[in-house]
C-alpha positions as CSV (number, residue, x, y, z in Angstrom):
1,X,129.7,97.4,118.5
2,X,131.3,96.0,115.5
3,X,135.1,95.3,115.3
4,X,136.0,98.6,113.0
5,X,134.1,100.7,115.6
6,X,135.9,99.5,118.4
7,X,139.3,100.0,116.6
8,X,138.0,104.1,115.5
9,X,137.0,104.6,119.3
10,X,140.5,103.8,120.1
11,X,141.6,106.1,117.6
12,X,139.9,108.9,118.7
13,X,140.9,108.7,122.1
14,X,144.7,108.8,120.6
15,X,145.8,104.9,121.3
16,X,147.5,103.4,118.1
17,X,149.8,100.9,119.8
18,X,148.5,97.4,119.6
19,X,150.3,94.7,121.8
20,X,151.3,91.6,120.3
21,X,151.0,88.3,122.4
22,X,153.6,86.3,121.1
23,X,154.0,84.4,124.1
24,X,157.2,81.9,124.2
25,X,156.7,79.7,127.2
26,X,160.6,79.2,127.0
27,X,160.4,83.0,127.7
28,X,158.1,83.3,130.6
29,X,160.1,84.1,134.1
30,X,160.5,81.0,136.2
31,X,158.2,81.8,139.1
32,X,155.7,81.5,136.6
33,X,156.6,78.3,135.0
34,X,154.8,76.3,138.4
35,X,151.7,77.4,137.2
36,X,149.3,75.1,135.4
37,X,149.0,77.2,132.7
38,X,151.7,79.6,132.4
39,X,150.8,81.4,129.4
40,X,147.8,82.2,130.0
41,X,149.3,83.4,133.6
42,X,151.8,85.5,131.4
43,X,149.1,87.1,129.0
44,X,146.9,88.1,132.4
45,X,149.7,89.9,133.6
46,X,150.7,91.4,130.8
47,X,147.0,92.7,129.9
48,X,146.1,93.6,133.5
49,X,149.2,95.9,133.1
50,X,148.3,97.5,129.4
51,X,144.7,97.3,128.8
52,X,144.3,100.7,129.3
53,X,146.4,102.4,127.4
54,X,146.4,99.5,124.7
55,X,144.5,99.7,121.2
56,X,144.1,96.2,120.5
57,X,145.7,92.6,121.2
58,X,147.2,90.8,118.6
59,X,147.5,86.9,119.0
60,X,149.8,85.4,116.9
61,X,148.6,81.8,116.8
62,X,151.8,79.8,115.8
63,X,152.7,80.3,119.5
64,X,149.7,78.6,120.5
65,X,149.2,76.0,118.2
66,X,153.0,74.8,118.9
67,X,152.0,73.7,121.9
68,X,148.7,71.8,120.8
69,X,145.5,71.5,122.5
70,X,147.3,73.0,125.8
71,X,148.3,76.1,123.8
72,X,144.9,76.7,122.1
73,X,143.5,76.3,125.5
74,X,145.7,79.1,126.7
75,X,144.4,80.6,123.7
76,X,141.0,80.8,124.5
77,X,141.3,81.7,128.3
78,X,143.7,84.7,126.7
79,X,141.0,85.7,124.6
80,X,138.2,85.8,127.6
81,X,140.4,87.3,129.4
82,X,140.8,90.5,126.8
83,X,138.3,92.8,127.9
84,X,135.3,93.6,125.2
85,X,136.1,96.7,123.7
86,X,139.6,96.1,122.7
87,X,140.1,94.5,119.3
88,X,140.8,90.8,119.6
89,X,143.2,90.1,116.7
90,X,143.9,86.3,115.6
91,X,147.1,86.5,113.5
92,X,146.5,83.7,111.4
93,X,147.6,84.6,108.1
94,X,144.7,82.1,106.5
95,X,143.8,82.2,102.6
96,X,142.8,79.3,100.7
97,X,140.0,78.1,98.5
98,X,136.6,78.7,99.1
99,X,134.9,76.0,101.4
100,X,138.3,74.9,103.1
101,X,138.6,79.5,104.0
102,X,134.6,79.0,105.1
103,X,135.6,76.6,107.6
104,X,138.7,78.7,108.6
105,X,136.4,81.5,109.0
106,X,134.0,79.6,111.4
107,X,137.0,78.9,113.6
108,X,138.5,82.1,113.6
109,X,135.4,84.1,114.8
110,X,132.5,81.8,115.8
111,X,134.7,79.5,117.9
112,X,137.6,81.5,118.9
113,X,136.0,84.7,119.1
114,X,138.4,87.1,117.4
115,X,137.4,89.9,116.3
116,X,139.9,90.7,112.9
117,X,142.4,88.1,111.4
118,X,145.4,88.3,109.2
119,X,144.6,87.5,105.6
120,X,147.2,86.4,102.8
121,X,146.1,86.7,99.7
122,X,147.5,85.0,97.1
123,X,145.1,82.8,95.7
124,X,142.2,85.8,95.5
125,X,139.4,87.2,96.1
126,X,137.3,83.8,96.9
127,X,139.8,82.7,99.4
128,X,139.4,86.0,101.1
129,X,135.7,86.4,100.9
130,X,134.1,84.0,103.6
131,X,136.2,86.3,106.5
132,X,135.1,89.3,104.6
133,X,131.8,88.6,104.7
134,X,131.5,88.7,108.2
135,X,130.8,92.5,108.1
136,X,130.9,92.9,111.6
137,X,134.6,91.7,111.8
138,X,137.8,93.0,110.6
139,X,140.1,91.4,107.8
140,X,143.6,92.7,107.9
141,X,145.3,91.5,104.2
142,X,149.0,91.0,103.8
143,X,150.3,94.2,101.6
144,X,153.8,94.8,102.6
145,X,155.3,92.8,105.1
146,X,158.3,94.3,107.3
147,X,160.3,90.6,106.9
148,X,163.6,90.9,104.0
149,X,161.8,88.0,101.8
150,X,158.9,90.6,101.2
151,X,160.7,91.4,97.9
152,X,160.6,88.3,96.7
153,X,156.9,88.2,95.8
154,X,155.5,91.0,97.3
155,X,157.8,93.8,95.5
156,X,157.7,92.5,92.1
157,X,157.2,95.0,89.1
158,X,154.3,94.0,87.1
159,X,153.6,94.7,83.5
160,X,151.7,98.1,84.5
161,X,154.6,99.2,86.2
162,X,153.0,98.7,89.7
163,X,154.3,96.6,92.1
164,X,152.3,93.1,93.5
165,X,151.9,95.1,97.0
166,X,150.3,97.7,94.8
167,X,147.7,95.8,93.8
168,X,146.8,94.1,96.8
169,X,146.2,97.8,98.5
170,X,143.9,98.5,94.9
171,X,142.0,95.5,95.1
172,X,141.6,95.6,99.3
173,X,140.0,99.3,98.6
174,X,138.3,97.8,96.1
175,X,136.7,94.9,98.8
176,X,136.3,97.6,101.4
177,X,132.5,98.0,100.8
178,X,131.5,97.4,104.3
179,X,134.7,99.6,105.9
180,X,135.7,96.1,107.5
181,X,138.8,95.3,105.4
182,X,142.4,97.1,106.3
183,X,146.2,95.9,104.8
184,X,149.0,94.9,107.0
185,X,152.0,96.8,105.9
186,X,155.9,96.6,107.5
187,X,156.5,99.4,109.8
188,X,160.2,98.6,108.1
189,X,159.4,99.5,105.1
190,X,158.9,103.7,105.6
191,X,160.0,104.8,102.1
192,X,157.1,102.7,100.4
193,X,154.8,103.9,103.0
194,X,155.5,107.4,102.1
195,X,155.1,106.7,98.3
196,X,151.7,104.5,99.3
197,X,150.1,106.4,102.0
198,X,147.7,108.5,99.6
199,X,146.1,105.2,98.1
200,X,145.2,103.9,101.5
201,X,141.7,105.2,101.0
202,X,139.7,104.5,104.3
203,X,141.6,100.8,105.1
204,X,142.4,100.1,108.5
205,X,146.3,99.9,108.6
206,X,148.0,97.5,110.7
207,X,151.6,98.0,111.0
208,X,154.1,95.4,112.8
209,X,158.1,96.1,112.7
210,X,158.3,98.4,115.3
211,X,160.9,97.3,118.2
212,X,162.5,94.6,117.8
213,X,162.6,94.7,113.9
214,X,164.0,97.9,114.1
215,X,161.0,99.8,112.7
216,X,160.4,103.6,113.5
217,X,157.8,104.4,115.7
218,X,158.5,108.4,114.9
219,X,158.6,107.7,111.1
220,X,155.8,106.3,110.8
221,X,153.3,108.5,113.1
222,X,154.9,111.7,111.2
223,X,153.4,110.0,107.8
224,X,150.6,109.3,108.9
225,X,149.8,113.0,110.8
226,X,151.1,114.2,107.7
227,X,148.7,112.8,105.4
228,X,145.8,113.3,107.8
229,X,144.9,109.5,108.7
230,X,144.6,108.3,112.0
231,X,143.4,104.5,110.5
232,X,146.7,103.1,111.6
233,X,147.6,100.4,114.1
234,X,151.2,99.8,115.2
235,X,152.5,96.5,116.6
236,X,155.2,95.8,119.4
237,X,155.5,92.3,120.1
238,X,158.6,91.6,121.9
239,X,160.2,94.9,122.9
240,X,157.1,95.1,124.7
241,X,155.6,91.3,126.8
242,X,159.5,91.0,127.3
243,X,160.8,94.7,128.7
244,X,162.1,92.6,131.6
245,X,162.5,89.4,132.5
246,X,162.4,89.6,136.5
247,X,158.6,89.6,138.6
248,X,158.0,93.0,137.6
249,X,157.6,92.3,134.1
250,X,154.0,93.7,133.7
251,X,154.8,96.6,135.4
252,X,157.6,97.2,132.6
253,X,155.3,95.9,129.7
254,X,153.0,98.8,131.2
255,X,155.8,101.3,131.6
256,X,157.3,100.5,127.8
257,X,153.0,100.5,126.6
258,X,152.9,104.2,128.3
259,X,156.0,105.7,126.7
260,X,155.0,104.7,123.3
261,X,151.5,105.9,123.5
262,X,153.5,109.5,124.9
263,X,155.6,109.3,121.5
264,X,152.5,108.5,119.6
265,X,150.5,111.8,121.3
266,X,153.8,114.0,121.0
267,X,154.4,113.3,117.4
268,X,150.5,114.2,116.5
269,X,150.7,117.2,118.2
270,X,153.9,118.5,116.0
C-alpha cells in the first residue's frame, strides 16, 4: 500500500486529525522520567491511546535530533512502534541541491522508514525531486505556513500579482504527476485558505495550527466540506500529547483525539 493510499483509507473512514509527536523530554510526567528511554515510553503511551481514531503521526525531528544519537534512537523505536497503516510523517522540512537532497532522501525513507516528509522549497524543483521520486511516498511542500514570519517570504506579491505561496500550490499541482505530492498550509491562516481552496487540485493538504496556535478546527472542516475535498490532514501537536500532565495522560490524549474526530464528523455532516 503506498503512502497516499494509506492517507485516502483514513479519509474515507472520516479520520482527518493527524497527531503530532513533538515530544519534549522536559515535558514528560516524572514517573516516566526513570525509564531508560522516556520518550519513546511517552510516544507508546500516547499511540496505544490514539491509534485508532488517529489519521497519521507526525514526527517532528528537531525534538529528536536535540538530543543526539539517544533521541534518534527514540526516533526509530517511535516509528516501529506506529502501526503500518497509519502514515508515518518525518517533519523535516529538507530542500537543498540535488545530490546533498538524494542523500536526505535515503535517510528519510530507506533508513528511517517514514512514509511522507515535509519539503521546503525554496531553492526548486531539483532540490525537491529525489523525495518526489519515491512515488510510493508522500512529499508534503511548505505553501503557507501558520507561523507570523510567513509573510515575510511566503506572502510576497509578485510581478503577476500572485503571491510566492501561490506559486508553490501551481508548481506542487504541476509535480503532482504520481498523486504523491500535497502542500502544508497554516490552519491560521483561514481567509487565504478560503481564497485558495479551489486551486488545490488533487494535493494532499496538511494543515498544522490547530490548538495551541489558535487555529480553527470548525473553520477549516466547513471549507473544506464546502468545496467538496476531503484531501486534508489537520495537526494537533501540543493541545493534544500534553492534555494532562498527571499518569492518565494517554487516556486524556485519547479523550482530546476522540472529541476532535466528533467535531470533524459533526461539521461534515452539516
Amino acid at each position: 500500500m503506498t503512502a497516499t493510499q494509506k492517507l485516502i483509507e483514513k479519509f474515507n473512514s472520516g479520520l482527518h486529525i493527524c497527531t503530532g509527536l513533538d515530544t519534549d523530554l522536559k515535558k514528560i510526567p516524572s514517573h516516566l522520567q526513570s525509564c531508560s528511554d522516556p520518550v519513546f515510553e511517552f510516544n507508546k503511551i500516547i499511540i496505544d491511546n490514539t491509534y485508532k481514531g488517529t489519521a497519521a503521526y507526525k514526527l517532528n525531528l528537531a525534538f529528536f535530533e536535540s538530543r543526539g544519537t539517544a533521541g534518534l534512537e527514540s526516533m526509530l523505536k517511535t516509528i516501529e512502534y506506529i502501526p503500518d497503516d497509519i502514515l508515518k510523517i518525518g517533519d523535516a522540512k529538507r530542500g537543498d541541491i540535488g545530490n546533498t537532497s538524494t542523500m536526505y532522501a535515503r535517510s528519510i525513507f530507506d533508513e528511517f522508514k517514514f512514509d511522507s516528509v515535509t519539503l521546503h522549497p525554496y531553492m526548486g524543483f531539483d532540490s525537491l525531486q529525489p523525495f518526489i521520486d519515491y512515488t510510493e511516498k508522500v512529499s508534503f511542500i511548505l505553501a503557507l505556513t501558520s507561523n507570523p514570519g510567513a509573510s515575510d517570504f511566503e506572502k510576497l506579491l509578485l510581478n503577476d500579482d500572485t503571491y510566492v505561496y501561490q506559486k508553490v500550490i501551481q508548481k506542487s499541482n504541476e509535480w503532482n504527476t504520481k498523486n504523491n505530492c500535497g502542500i502544508v498550509f497554516g490552519a491560521t491562516k483561514i481567509d487565504e485558505l478560503k481564497t485558495n481552496i479551489s486551486s488545490f487540485g488533487n494535493l494532499l493538504i496538511l494543515l498544522p495550527g490547530v490548538g495551541a496556535q489558535g487555529g480553527s478546527l470548525t473553520e477549516v472542516v466547513e471549507c473544506f466540506t464546502q468545496n467538496k475535498n476531503q484531501n486534508f490532514l489537520i495537526n494537533v501537536s501540543r493541545a493534544l500529547i500534553y492534555a494532562e500532565s498527571a499518569a492518565n495522560f494517554g487516556l486524556a490524549a485519547g479523550r482530546v483525539l476522540a472529541d476532535y474526530n466528533s467535531q470533524v464528523e459533526r461539521q461534515m455532516n452539516l
